[in-house]
C-alpha positions as CSV (number, residue, x, y, z in Angstrom):
1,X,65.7,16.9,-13.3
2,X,64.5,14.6,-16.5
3,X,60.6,14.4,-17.8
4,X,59.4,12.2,-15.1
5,X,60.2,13.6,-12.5
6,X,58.8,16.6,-13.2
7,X,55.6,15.5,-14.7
8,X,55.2,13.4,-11.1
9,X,56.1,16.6,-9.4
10,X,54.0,18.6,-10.8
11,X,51.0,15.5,-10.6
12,X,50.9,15.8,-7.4
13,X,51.6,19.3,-6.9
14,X,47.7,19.5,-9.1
15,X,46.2,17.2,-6.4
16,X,47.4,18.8,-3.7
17,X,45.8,22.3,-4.9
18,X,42.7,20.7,-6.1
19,X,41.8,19.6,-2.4
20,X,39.9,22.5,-0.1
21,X,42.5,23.0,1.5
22,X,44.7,23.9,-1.4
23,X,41.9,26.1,-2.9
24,X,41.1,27.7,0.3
25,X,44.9,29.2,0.5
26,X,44.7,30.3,-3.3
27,X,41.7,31.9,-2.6
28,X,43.8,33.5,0.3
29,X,46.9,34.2,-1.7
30,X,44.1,36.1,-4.7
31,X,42.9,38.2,-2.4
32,X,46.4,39.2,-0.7
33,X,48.0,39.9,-4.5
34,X,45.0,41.4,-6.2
35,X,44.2,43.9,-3.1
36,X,48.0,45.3,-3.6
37,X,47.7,45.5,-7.1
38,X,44.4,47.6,-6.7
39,X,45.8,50.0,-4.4
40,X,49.0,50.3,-6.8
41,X,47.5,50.6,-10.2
42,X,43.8,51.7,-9.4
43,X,44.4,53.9,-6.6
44,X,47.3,56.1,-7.4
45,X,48.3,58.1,-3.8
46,X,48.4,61.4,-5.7
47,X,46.0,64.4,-6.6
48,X,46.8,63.2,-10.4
49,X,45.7,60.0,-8.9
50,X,43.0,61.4,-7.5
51,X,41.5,63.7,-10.3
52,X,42.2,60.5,-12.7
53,X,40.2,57.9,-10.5
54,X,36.9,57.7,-12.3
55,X,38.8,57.0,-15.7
56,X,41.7,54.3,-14.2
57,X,38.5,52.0,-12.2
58,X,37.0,51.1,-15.4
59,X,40.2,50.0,-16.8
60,X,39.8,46.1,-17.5
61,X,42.8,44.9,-15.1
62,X,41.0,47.1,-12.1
63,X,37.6,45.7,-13.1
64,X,39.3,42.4,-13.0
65,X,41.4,42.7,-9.6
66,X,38.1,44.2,-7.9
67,X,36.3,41.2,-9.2
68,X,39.1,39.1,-7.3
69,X,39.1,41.1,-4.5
70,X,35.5,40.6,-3.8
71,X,34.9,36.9,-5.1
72,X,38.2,35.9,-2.7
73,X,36.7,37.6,0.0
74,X,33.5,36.0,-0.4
75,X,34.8,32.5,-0.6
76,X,36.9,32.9,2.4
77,X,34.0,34.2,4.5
78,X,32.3,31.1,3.4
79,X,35.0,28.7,4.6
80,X,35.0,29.9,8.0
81,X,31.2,29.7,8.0
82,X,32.1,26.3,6.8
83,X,34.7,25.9,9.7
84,X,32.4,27.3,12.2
85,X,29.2,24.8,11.3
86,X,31.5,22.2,11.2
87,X,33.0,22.4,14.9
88,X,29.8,23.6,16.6
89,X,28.1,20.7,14.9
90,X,31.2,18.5,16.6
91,X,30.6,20.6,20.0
92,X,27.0,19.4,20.4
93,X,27.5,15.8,19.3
């Protein structure tokens, strides 16, 4: 595979992701990821674990995957408002 190639390759792998439909599944794939990395590094199934809890949630990376978790959720409850709208508005036309 030579420098072309994979600069056109990866051209139009960008536009693909930059459409909604390409943002909506990497909001989906976020939220997948970051919720088992929360429940593996934040939430240890242990009483250690569980005794440790308040100090491990305010580590950065489960500040950050929390902050994933939520924001990914929120977007993709707004695309299926967005979905929803969009075919009742079709239904009633």
């Amino acid at each position: 595979m030579n420098i072309k190639t994979l600069s056109e390759w990866f051209i139009k792998t960008c536009k693909y992701i930059i459409t909604v439909w390409g943002i909506y599944m990497l909001w989906i794939l976020l939220h997948f990821i970051a919720s088992h990395l929360y429940t593996h590094f934040c939430v240890p199934m242990s009483l250690f674990g569980f005794l440790l809890s308040p100090v491990i949630m305010t580590n950065p990376y489960c500040v950050c995957l929390r902050w994933i978790i939520f924001n990914a959720g929120n977007s993709i409850y707004n695309m299926w408002t967005m979905i929803a709208t969009f075919l009742a508005s079709k239904l009633l036309n």
